[in-house]
PDB file of N, CA, C and O in Angstrom:
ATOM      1  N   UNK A   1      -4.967  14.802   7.450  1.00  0.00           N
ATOM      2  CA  UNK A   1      -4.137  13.679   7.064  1.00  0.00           C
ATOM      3  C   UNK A   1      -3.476  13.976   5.723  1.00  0.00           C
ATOM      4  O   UNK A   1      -3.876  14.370   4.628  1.00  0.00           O
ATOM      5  N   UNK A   2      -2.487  13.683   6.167  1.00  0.00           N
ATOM      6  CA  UNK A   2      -1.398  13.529   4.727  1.00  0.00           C
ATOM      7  C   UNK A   2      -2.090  13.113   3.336  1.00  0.00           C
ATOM      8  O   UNK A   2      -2.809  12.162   3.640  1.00  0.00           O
ATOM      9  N   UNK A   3      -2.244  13.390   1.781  1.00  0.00           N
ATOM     10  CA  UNK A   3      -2.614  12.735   0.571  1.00  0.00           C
ATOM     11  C   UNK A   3      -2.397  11.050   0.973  1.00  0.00           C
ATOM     12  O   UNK A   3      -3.235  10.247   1.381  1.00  0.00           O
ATOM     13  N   UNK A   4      -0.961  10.867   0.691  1.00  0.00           N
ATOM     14  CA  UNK A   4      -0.236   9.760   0.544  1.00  0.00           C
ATOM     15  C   UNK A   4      -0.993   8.758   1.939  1.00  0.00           C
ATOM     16  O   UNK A   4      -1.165   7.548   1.790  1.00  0.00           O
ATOM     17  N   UNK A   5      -1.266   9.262   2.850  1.00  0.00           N
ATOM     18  CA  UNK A   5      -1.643   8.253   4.057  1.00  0.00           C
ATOM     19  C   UNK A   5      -3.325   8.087   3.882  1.00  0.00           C
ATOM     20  O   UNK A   5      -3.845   7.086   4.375  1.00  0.00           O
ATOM     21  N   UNK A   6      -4.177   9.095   3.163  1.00  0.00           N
ATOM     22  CA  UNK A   6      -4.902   8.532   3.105  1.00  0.00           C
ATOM     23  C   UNK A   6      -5.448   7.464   2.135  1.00  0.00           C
ATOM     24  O   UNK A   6      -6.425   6.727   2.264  1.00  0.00           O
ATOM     25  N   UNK A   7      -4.438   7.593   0.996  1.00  0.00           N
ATOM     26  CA  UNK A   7      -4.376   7.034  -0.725  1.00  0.00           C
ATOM     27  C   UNK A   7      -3.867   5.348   0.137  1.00  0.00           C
ATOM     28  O   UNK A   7      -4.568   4.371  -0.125  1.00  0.00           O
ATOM     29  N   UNK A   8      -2.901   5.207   0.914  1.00  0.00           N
ATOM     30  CA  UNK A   8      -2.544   4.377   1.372  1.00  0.00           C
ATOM     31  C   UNK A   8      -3.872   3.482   2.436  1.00  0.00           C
ATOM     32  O   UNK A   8      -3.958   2.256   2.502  1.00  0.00           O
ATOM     33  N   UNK A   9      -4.563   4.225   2.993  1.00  0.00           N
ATOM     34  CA  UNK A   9      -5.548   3.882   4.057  1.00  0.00           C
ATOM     35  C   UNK A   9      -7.139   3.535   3.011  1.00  0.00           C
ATOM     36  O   UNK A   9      -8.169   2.963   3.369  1.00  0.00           O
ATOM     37  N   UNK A  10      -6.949   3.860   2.290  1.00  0.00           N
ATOM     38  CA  UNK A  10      -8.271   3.924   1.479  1.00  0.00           C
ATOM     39  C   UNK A  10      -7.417   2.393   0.634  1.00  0.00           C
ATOM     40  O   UNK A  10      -7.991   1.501   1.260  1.00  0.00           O
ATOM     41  N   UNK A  11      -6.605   1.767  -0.195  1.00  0.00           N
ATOM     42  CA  UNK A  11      -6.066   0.472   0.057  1.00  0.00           C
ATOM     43  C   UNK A  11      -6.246  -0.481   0.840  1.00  0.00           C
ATOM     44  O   UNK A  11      -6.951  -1.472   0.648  1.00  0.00           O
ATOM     45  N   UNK A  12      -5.514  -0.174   1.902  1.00  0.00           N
ATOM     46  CA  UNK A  12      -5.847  -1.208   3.451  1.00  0.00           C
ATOM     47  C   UNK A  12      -7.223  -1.509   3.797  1.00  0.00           C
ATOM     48  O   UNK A  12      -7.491  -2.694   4.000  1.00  0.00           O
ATOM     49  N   UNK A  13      -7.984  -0.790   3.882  1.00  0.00           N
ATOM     50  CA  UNK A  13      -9.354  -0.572   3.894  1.00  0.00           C
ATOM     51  C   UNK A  13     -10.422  -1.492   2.965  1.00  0.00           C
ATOM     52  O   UNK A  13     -11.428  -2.104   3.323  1.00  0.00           O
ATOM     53  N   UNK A  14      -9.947  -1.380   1.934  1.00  0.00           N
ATOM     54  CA  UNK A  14     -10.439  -2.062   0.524  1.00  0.00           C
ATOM     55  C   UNK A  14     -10.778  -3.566   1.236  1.00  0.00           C
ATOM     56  O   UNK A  14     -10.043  -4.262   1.935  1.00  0.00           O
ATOM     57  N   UNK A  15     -12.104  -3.788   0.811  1.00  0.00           N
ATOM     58  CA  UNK A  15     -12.487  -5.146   1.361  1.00  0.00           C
ATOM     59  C   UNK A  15     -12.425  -6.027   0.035  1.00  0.00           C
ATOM     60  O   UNK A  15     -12.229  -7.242   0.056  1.00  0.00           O
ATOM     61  N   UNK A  16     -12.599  -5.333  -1.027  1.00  0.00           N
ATOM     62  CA  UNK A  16     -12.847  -6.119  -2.262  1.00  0.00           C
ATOM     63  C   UNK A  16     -11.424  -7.072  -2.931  1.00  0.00           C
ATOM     64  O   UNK A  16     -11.426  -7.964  -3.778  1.00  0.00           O
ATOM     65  N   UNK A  17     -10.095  -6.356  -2.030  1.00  0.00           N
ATOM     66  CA  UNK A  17      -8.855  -7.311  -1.877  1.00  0.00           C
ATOM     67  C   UNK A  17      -8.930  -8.340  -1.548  1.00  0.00           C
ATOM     68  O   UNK A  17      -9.671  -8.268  -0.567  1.00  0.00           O
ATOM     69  N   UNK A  18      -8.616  -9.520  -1.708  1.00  0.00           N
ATOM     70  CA  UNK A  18      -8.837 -10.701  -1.042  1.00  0.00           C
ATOM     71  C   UNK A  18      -7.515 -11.546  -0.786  1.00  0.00           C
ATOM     72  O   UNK A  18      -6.482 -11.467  -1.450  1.00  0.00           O
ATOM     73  N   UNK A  19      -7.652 -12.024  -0.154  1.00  0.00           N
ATOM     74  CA  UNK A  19      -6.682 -13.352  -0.211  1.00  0.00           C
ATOM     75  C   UNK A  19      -5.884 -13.813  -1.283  1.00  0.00           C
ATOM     76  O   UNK A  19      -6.187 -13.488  -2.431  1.00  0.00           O
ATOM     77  N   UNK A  20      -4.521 -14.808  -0.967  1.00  0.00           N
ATOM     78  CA  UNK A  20      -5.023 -15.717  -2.035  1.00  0.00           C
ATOM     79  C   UNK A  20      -4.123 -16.807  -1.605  1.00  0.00           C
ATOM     80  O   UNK A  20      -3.341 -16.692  -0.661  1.00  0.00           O
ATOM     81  N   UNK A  21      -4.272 -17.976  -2.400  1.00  0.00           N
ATOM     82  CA  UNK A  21      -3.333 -19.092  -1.896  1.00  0.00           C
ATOM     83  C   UNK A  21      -1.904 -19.089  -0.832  1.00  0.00           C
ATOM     84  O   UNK A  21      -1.684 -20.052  -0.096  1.00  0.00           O
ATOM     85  N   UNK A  22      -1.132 -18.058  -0.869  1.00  0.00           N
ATOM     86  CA  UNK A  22      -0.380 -18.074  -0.307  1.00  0.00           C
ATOM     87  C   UNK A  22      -0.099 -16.743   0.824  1.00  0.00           C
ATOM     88  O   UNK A  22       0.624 -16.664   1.817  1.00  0.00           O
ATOM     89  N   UNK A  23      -0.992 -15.810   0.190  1.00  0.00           N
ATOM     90  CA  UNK A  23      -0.661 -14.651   0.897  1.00  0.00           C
ATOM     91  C   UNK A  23      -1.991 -14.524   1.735  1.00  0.00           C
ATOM     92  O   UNK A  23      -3.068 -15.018   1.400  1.00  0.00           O
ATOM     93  N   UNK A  24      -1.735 -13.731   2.961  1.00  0.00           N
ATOM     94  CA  UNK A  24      -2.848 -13.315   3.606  1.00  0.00           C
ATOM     95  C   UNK A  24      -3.635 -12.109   2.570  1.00  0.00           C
ATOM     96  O   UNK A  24      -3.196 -11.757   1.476  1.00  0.00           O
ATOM     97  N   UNK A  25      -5.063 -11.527   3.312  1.00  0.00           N
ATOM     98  CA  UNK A  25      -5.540 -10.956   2.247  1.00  0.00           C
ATOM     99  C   UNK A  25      -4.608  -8.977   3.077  1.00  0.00           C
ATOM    100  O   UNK A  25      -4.416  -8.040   2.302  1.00  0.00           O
ATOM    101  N   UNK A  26      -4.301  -8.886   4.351  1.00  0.00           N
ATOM    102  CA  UNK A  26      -3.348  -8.249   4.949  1.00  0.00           C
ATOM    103  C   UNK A  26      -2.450  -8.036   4.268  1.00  0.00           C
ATOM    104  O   UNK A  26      -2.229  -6.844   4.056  1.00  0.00           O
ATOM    105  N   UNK A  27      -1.441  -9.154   3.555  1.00  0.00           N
ATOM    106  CA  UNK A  27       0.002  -9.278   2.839  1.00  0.00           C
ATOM    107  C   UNK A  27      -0.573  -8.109   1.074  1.00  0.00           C
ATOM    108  O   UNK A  27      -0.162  -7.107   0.490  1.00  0.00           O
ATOM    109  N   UNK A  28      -1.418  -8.866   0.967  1.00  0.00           N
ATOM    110  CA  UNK A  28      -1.900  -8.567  -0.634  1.00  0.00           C
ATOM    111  C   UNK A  28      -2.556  -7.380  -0.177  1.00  0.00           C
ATOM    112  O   UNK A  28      -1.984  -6.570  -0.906  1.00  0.00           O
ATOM    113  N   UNK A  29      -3.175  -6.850   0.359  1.00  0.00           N
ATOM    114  CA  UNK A  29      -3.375  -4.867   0.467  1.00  0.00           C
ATOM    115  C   UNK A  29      -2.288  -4.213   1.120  1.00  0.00           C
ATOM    116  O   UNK A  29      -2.294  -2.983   1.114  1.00  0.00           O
ATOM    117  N   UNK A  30      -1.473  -4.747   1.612  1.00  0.00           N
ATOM    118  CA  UNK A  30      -0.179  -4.034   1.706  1.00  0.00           C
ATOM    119  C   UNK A  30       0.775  -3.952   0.284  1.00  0.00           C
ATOM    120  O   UNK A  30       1.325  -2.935  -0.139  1.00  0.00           O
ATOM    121  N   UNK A  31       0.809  -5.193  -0.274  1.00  0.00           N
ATOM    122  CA  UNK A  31       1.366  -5.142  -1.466  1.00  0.00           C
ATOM    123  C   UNK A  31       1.214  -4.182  -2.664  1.00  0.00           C
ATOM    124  O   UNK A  31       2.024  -3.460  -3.245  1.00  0.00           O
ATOM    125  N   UNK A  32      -0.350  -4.468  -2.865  1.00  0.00           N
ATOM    126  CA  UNK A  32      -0.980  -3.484  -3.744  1.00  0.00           C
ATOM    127  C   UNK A  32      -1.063  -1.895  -2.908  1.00  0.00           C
ATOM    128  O   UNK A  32      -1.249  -0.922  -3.638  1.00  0.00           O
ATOM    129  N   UNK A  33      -0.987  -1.764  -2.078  1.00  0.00           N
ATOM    130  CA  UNK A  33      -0.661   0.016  -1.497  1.00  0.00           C
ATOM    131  C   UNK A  33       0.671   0.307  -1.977  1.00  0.00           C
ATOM    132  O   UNK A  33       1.001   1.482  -2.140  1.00  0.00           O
ATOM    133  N   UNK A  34       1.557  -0.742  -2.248  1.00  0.00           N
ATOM    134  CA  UNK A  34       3.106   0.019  -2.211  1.00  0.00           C
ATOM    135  C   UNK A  34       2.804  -0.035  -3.828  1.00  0.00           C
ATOM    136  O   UNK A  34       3.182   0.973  -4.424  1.00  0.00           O
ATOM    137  N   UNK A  35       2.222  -0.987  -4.580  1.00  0.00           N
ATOM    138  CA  UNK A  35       2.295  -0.404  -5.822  1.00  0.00           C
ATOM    139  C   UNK A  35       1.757   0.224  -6.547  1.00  0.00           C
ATOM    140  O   UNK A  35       2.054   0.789  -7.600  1.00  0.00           O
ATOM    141  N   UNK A  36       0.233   0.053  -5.487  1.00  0.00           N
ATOM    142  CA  UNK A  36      -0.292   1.700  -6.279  1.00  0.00           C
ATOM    143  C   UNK A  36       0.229   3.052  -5.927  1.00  0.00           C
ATOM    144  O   UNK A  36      -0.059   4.002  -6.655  1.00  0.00           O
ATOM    145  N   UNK A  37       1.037   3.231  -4.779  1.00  0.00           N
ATOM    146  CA  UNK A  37       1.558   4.386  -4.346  1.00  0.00           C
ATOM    147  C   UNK A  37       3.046   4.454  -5.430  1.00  0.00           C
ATOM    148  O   UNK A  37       3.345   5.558  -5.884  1.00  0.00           O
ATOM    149  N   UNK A  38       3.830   3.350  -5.753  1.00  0.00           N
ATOM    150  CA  UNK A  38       4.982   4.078  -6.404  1.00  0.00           C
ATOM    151  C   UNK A  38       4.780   4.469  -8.121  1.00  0.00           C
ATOM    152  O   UNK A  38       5.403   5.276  -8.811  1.00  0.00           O
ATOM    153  N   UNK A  39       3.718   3.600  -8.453  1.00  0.00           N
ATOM    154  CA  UNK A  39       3.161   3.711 -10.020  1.00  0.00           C
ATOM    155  C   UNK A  39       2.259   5.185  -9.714  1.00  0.00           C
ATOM    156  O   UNK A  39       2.122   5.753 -10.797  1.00  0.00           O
ATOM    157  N   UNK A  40       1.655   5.921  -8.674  1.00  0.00           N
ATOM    158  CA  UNK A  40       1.241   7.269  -8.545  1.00  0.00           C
ATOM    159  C   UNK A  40       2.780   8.167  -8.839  1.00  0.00           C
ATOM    160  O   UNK A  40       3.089   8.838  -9.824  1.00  0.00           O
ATOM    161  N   UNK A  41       3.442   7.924  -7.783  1.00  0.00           N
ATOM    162  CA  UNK A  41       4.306   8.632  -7.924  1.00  0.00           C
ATOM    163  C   UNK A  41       5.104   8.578  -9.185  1.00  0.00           C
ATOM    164  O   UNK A  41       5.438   9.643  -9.704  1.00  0.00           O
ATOM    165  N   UNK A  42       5.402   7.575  -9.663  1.00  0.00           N
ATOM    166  CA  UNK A  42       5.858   7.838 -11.242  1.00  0.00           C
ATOM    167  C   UNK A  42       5.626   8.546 -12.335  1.00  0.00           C
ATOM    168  O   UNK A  42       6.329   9.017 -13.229  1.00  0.00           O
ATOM    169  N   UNK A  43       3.508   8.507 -11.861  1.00  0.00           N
ATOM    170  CA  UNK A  43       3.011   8.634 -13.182  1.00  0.00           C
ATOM    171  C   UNK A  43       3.051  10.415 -12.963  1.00  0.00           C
ATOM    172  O   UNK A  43       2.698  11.219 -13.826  1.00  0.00           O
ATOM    173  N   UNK A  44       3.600  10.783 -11.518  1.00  0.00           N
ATOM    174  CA  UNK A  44       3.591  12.426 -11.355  1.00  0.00           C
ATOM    175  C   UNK A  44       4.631  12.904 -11.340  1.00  0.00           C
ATOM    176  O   UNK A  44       4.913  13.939 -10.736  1.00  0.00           O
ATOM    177  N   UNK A  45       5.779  11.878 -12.353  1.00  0.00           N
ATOM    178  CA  UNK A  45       6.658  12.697 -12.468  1.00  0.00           C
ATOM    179  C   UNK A  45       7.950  12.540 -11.592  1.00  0.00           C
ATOM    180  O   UNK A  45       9.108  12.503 -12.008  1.00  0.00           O
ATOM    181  N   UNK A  46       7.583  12.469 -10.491  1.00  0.00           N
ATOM    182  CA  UNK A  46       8.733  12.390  -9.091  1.00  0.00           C
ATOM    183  C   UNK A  46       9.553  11.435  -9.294  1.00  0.00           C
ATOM    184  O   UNK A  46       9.732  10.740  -8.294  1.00  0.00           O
ATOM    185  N   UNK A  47      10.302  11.038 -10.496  1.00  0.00           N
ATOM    186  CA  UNK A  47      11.476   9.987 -10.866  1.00  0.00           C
ATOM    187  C   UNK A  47      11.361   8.922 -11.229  1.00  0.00           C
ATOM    188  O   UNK A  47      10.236   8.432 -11.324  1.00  0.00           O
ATOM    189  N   UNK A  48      12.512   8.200 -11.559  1.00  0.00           N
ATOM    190  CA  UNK A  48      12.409   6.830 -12.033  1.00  0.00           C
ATOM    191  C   UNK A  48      12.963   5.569 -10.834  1.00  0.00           C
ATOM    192  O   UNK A  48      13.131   4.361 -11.000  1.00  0.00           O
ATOM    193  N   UNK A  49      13.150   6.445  -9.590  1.00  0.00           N
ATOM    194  CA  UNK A  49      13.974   5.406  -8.675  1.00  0.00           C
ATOM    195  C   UNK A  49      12.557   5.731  -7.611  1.00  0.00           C
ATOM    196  O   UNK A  49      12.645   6.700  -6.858  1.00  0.00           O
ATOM    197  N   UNK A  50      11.911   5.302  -7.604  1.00  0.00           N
ATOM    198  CA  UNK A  50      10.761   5.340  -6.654  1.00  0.00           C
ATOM    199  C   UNK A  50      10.454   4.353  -5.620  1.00  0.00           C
ATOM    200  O   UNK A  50       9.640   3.517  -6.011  1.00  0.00           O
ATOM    201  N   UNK A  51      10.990   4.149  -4.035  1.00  0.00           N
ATOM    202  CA  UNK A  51      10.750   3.241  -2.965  1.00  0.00           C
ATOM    203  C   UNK A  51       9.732   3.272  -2.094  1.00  0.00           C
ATOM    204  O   UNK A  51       9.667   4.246  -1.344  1.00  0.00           O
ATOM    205  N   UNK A  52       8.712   2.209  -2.002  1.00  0.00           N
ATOM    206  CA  UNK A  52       7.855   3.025  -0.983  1.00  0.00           C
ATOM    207  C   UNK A  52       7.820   1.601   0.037  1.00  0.00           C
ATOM    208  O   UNK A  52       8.002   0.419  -0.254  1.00  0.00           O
ATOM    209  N   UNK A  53       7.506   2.265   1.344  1.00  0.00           N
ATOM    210  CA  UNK A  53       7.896   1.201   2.401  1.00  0.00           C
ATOM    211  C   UNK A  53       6.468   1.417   3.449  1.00  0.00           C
ATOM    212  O   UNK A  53       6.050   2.474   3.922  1.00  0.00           O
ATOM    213  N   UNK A  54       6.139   0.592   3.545  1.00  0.00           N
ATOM    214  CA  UNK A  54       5.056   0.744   4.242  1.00  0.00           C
ATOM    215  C   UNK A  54       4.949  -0.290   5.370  1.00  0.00           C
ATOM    216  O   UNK A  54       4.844  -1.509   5.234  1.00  0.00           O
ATOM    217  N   UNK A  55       4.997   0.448   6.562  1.00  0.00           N
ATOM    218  CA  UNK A  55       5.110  -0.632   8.010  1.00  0.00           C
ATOM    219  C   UNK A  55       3.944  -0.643   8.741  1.00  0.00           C
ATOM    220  O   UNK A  55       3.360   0.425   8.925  1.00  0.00           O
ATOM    221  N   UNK A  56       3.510  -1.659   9.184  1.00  0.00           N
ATOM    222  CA  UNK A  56       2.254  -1.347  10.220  1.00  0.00           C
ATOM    223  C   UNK A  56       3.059  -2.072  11.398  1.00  0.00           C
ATOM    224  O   UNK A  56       3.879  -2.984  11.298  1.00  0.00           O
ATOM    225  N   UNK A  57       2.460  -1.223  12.875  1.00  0.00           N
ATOM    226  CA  UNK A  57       2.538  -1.203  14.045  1.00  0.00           C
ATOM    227  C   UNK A  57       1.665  -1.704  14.980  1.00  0.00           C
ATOM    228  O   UNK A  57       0.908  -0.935  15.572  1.00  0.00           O
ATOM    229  N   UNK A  58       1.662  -2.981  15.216  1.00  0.00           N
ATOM    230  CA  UNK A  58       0.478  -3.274  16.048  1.00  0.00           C
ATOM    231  C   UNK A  58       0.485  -3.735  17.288  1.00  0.00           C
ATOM    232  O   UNK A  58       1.114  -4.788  17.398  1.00  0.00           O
ATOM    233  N   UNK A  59       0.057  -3.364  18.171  1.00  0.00           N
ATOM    234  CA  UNK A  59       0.291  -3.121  19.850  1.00  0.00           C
ATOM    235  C   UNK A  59       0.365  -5.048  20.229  1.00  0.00           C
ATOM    236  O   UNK A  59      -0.187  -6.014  19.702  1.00  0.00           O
ATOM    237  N   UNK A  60       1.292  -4.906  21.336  1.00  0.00           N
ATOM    238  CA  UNK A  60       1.388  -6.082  21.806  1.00  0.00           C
ATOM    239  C   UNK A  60       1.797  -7.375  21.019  1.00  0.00           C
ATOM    240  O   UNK A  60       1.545  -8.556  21.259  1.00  0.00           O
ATOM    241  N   UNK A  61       2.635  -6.679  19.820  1.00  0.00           N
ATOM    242  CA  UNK A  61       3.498  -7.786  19.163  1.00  0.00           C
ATOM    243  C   UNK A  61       4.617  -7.440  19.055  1.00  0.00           C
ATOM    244  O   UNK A  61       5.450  -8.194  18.552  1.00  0.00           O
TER     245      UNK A  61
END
């Protein structure tokens, strides 16, 4: 597996994320994956225009 997919999967994974008033606790470890993945990539250098997009695919929706 890719760095980046597992840095991303080890996030999603994270049980200690939670919820919160408005967001699912789903919404908020997706959130926090895209920003711990573009604040990685910053802090290595790879630019100042950094996008990261992260989609999940889930059968029968």
């Amino acid at each position: 597996m890719d760095e980046s997919i597992k840095f991303v999967n080890s996030v999603l994974q994270d049980k200690s994320i939670h919820a919160t008033d408005r967001r699912s606790a789903e919404e908020v470890r997706f959130d926090t994956a895209c920003s711990r993945l573009a604040n990685t990539a910053v802090l290595r250098l790879s630019g100042d225009n950094v996008t990261v997009l992260i989609i999940s695919i889930k059968p029968g929706k």
